[in-house]
MARTOR-774009 format. One record per residue (C-alpha): x, y, z; residue number from 1. Coordinates in nm, 4 decimals, decimal comma. Example, Ala and Ser with C-alpha at 12.3 -4.5 7.8 and 13.67 -1.06 7.14 Angstrom:
+----------+----------+----------+-----+
|        X |        Y |        Z |   n |
+----------+----------+----------+-----+
|   1,2300 |  -0,4500 |   0,7800 |   1 |
|   1,3670 |  -0,1060 |   0,7140 |   2 |
+----------+----------+----------+-----+
//
This chain:
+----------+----------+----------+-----+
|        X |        Y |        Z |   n |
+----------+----------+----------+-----+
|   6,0597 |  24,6905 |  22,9415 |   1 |
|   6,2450 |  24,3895 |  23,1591 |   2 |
|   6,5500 |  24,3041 |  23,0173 |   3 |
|   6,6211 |  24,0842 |  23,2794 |   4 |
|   6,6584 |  23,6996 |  23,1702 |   5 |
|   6,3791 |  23,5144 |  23,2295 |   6 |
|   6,4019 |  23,1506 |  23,4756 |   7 |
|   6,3658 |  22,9678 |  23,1270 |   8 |
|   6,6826 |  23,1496 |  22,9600 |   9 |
|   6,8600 |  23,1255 |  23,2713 |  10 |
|   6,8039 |  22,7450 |  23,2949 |  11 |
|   6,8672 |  22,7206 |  22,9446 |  12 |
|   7,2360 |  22,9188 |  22,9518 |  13 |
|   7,3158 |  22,6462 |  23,2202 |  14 |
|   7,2159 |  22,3624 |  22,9521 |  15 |
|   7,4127 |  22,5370 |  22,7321 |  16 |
|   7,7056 |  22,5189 |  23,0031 |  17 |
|   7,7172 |  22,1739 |  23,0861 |  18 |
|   7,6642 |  22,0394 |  22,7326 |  19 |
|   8,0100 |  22,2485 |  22,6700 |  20 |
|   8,1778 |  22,1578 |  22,9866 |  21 |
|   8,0934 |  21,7852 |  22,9033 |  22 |
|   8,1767 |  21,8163 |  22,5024 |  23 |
|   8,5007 |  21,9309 |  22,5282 |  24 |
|   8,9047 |  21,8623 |  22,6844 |  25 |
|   8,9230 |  21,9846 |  23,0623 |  26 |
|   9,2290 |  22,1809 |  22,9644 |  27 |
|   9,0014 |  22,3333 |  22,6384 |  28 |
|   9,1349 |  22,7352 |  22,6250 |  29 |
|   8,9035 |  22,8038 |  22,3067 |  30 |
|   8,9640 |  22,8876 |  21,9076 |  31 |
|   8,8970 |  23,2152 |  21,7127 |  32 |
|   8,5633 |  23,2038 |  21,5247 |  33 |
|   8,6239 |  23,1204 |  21,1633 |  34 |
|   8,7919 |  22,9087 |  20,9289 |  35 |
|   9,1659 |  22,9632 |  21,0753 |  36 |
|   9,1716 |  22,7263 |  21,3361 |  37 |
|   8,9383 |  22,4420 |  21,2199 |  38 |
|   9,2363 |  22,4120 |  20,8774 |  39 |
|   9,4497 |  22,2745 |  21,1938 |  40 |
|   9,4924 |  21,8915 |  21,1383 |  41 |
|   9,4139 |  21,8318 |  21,4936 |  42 |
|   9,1603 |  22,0763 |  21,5518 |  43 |
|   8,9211 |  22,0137 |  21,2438 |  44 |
|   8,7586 |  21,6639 |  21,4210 |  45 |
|   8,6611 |  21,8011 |  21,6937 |  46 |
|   8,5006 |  22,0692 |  21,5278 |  47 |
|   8,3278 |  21,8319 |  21,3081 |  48 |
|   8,2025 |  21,6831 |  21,6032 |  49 |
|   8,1151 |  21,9673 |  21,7955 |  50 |
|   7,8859 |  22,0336 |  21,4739 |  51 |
|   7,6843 |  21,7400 |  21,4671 |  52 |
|   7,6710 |  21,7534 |  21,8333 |  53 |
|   7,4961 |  22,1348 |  21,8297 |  54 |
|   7,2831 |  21,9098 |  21,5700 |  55 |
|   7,1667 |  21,6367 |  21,7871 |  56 |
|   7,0682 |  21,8908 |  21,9999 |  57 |
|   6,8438 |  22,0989 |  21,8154 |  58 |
|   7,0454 |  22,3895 |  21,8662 |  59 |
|   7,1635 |  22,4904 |  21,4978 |  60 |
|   6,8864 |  22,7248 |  21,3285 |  61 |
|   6,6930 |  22,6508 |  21,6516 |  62 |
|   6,4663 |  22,9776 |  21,5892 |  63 |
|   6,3674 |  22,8105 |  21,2407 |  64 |
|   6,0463 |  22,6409 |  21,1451 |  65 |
|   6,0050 |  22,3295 |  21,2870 |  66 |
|   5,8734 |  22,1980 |  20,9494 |  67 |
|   6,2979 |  22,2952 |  20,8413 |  68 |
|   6,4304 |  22,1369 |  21,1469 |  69 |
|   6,4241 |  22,4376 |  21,3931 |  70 |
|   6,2645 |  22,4414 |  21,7151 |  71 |
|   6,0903 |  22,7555 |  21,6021 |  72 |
|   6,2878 |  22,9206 |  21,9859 |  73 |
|   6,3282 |  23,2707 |  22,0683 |  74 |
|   6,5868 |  23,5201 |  21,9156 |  75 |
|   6,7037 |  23,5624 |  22,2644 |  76 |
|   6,7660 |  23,1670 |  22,3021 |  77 |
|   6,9493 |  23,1809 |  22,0050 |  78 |
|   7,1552 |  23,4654 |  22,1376 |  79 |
|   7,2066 |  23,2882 |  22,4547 |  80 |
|   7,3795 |  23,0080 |  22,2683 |  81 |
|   7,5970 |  23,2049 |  22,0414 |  82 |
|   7,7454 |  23,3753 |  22,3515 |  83 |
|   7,8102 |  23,1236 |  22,5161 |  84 |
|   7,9728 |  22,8944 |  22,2678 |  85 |
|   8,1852 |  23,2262 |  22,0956 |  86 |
|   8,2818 |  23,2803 |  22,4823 |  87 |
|   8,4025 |  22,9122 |  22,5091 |  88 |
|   8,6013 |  22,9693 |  22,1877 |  89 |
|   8,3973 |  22,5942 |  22,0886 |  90 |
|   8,4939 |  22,5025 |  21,7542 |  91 |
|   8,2839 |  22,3571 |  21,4641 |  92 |
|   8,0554 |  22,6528 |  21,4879 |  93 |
|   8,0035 |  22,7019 |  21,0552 |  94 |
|   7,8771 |  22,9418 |  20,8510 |  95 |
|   7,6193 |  22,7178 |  20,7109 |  96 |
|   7,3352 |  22,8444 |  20,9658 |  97 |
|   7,3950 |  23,2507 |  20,8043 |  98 |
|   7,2997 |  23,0640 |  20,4770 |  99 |
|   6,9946 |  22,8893 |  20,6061 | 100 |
|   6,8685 |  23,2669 |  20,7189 | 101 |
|   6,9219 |  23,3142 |  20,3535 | 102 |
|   6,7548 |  22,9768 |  20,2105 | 103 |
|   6,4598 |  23,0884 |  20,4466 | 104 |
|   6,4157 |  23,4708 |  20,3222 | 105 |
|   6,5208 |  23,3700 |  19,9447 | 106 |
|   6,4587 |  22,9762 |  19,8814 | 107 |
|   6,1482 |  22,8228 |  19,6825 | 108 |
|   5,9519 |  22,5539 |  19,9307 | 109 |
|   6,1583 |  22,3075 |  19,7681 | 110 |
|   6,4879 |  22,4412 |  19,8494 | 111 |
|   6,3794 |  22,4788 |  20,2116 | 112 |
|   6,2542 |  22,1195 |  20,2294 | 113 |
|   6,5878 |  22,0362 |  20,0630 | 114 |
|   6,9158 |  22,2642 |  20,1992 | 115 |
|   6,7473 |  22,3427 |  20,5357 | 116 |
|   6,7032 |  22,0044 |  20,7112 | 117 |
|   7,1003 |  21,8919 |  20,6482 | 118 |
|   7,2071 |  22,2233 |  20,7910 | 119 |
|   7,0070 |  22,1740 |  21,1167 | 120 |
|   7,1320 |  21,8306 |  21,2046 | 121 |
|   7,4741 |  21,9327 |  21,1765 | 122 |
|   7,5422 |  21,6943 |  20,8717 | 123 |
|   7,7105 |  21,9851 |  20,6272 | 124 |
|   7,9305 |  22,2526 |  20,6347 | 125 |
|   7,9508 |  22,5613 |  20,4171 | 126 |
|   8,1548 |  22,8409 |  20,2193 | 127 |
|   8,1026 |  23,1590 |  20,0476 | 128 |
|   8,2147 |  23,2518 |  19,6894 | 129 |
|   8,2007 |  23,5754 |  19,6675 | 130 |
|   8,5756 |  23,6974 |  19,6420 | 131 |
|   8,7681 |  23,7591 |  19,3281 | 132 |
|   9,0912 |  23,8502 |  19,2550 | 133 |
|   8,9491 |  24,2064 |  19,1166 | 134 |
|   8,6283 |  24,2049 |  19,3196 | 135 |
|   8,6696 |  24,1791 |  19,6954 | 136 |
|   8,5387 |  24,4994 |  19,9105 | 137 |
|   8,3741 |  24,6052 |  19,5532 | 138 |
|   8,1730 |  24,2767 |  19,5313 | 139 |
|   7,9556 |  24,3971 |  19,2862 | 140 |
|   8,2722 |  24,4176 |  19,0090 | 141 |
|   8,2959 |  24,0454 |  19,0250 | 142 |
|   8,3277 |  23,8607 |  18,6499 | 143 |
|   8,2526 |  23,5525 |  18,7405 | 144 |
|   8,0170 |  23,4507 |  18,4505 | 145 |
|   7,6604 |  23,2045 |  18,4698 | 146 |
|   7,5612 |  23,1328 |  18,1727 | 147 |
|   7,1724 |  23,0410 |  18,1168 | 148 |
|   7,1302 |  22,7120 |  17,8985 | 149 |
|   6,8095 |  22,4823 |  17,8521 | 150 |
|   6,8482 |  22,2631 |  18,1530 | 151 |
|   7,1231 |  22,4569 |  18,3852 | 152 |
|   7,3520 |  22,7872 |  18,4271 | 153 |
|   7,7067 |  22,7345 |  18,3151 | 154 |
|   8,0002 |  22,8632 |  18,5125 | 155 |
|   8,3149 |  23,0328 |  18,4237 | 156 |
|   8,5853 |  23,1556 |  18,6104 | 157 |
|   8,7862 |  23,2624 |  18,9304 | 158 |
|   8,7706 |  23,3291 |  19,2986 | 159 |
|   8,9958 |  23,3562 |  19,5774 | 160 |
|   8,9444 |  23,3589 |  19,9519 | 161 |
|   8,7500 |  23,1129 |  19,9617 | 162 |
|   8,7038 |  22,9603 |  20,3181 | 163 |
|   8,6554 |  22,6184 |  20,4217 | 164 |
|   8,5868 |  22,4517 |  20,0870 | 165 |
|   8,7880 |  22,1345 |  20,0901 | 166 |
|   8,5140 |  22,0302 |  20,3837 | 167 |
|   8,2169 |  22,2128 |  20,2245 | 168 |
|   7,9060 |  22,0417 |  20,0966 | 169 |
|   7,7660 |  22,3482 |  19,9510 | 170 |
|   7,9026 |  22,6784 |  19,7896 | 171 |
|   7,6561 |  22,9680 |  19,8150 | 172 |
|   7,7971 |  23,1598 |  19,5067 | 173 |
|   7,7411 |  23,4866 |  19,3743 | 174 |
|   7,7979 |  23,5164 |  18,9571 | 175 |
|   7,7025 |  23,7070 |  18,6722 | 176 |
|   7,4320 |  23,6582 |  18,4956 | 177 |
|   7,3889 |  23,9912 |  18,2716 | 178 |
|   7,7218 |  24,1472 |  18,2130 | 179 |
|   7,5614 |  24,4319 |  18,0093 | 180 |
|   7,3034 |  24,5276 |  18,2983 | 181 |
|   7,2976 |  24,9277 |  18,3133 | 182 |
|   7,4658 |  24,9105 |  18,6905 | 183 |
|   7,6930 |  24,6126 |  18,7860 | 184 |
|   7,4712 |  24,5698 |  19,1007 | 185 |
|   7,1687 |  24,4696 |  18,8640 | 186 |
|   7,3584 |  24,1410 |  18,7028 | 187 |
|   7,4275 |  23,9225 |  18,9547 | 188 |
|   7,2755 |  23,6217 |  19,0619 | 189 |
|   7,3174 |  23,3750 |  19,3706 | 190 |
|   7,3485 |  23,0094 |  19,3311 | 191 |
|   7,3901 |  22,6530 |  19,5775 | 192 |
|   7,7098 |  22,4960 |  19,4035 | 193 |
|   7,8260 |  22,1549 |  19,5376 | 194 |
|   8,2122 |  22,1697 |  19,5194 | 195 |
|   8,2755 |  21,8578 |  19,4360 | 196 |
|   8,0935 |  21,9343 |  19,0687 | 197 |
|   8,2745 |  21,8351 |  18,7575 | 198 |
|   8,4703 |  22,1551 |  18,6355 | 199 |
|   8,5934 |  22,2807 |  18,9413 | 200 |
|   8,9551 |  22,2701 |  19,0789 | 201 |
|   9,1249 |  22,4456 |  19,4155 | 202 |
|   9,4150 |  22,5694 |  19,5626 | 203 |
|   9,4727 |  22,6200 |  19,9442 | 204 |
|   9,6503 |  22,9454 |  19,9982 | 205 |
|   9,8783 |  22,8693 |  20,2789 | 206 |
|   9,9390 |  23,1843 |  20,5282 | 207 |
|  10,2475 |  23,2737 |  20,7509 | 208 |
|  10,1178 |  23,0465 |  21,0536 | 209 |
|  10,1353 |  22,8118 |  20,7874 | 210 |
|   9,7570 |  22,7332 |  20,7935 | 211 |
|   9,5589 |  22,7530 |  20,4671 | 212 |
|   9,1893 |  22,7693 |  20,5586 | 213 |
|   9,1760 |  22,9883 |  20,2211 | 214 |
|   9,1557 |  22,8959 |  19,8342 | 215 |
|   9,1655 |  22,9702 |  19,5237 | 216 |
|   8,8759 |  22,8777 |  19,3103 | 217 |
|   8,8565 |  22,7951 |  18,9422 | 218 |
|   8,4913 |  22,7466 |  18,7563 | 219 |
|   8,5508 |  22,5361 |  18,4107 | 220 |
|   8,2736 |  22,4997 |  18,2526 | 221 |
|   8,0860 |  22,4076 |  18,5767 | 222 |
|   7,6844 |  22,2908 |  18,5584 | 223 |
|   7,4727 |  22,3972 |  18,7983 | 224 |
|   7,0875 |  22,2975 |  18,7768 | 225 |
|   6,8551 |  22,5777 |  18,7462 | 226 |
|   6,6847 |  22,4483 |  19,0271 | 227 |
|   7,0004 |  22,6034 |  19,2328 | 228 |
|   6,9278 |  22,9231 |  19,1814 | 229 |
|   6,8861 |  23,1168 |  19,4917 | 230 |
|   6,6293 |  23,3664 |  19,4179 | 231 |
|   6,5674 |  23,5443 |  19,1093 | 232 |
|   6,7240 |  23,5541 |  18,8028 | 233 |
|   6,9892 |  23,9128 |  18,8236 | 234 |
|   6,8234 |  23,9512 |  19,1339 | 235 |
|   7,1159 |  23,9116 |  19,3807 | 236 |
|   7,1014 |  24,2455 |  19,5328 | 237 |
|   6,8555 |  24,1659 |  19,7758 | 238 |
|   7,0259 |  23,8726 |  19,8229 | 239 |
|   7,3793 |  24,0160 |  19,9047 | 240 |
|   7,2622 |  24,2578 |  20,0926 | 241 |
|   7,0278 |  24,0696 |  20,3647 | 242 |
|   7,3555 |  23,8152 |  20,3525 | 243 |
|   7,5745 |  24,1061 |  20,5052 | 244 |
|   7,2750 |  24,1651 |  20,7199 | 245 |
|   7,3039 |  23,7932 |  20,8689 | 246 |
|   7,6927 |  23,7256 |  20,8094 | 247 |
|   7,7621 |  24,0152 |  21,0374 | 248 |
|   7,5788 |  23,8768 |  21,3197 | 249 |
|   7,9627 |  23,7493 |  21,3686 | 250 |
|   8,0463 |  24,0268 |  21,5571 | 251 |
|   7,8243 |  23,8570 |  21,7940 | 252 |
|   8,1087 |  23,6131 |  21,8213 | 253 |
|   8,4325 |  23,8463 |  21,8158 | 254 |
|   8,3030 |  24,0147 |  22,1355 | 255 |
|   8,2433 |  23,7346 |  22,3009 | 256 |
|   8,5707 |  23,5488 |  22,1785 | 257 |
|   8,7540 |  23,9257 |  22,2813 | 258 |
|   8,6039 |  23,8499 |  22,6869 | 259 |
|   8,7597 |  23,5043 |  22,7120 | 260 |
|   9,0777 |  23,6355 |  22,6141 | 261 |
|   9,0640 |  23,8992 |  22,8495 | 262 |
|   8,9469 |  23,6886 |  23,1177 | 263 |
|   9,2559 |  23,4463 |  23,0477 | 264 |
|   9,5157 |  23,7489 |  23,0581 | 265 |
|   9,3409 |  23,8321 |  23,3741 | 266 |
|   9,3985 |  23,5078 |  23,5311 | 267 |
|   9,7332 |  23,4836 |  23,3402 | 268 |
|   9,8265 |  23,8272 |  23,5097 | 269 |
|   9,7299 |  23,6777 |  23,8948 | 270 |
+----------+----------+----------+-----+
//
């Protein structure tokens, strides 16, 4: 087998290269992947920008169905890109296109037609409630309760470490649904919660740099159509685990994000 890049992938890195070079400050020395730097006042627009800019371009969930946006590209494109803009350190990169793997694997037709198309023009951002103040490596203790009723699944209670949600048009939360399920892995279910709902109030959780790209979460009483569920009813199993599967693709971007640092100590060094 050739693992060589082919003239295509090599012509597309250098796309990938000058839409970077052009996008961004001459004196640009990158960000860390994540939610730290983008809860800097003067870093957040241009992340924002740099999002809807990787939209215009077709190059958010570009391996996707074209009928969802994509460009229905190779893995390997799609690698190209995420090495090159982790290597950059280019901000804006969000967390929304791991979810989109998940709307595709999980989501009804509708939801695809619905949550996909937003994501892949860069027009929303984001964040994961999983966390809870007694559940965090041990996700499947959360308490977090959903509530079936006629028309919708009523939500009640806590999380914490919640990242990004002050700019987040979507929550992909994880609650439970049968608290009396014989294993606490069996009860949970995964819904799309729009932040912004009726019910539910935050607080940023400022850190020692004195950054607060965290919160704390609290679910009053919060409505969320049944049409929001993500998959089946207690079946959010499957769904948490093929959402490590895609969420630690990250890694991905910590290597590359490691390289330009050492490169810049190297040059530092000289």
């Amino acid at each position: 087998m050739d693992f060589r890049f082919t003239e295509e992938e090599e012509a597309f890195r250098k796309e990938v290269r000058d839409f970077i070079r052009e996008s961004l400050p001459p004196d640009w020395l990158g960000v860390d992947p994540g939610p730290e730097e983008e809860s800097r006042e003067e870093i957040y627009p241009l992340a924002l920008e740099m999002w809807r800019k990787l939209g215009s371009k077709g190059w958010i969930g570009m391996s996707w169905p074209k009928e969802y946006g994509g460009q229905g590209a190779s893995l390997m494109k799609e690698t190209i890109l995420a090495e090159e803009l982790s290597h950059r350190g280019v901000p804006g990169v969000d967390v929304a296109q791991a979810h989109g793997e998940i709307i595709l694997m999980f989501g009804t037709e509708e939801q695809k037609q619905r949550f996909l198309p937003p994501i892949t023009s860069g027009e929303v951002k984001y964040t994961i409630g999983m966390s809870e103040p007694n559940a965090g490596s041990d996700l499947f203790a959360l308490q977090l309760r959903a509530v079936e009723e006629a028309d919708c699944f009523v939500l009640n209670g806590q999380q914490i470490w919640t990242s990004g949600i002050p700019h987040a048009a979507w929550c992909m939360l994880y609650a439970r649904t049968d608290p009396d399920a014989p294993k606490k892995s069996l009860g949970i279910s995964v819904f799309l919660v729009d932040p912004k709902s009726s019910g539910i109030t935050m607080r940023q959780i400022t850190q020692m740099t004195g950054l607060a790209p965290f919160s704390e979460v609290f679910y009053d009483n919060v409505r969320v159509p049944k049409e929001n569920l993500l998959g089946e009813k207690n079946g959010g199993r499957a769904v948490t685990m093929y959402a490590f599967g895609a969420e630690r693709s990250y890694g991905l971007f910590v290597l590359h994000n490691a390289r330009r640092y050492f490169e810049q100590l190297v040059q530092y060094c000289k």
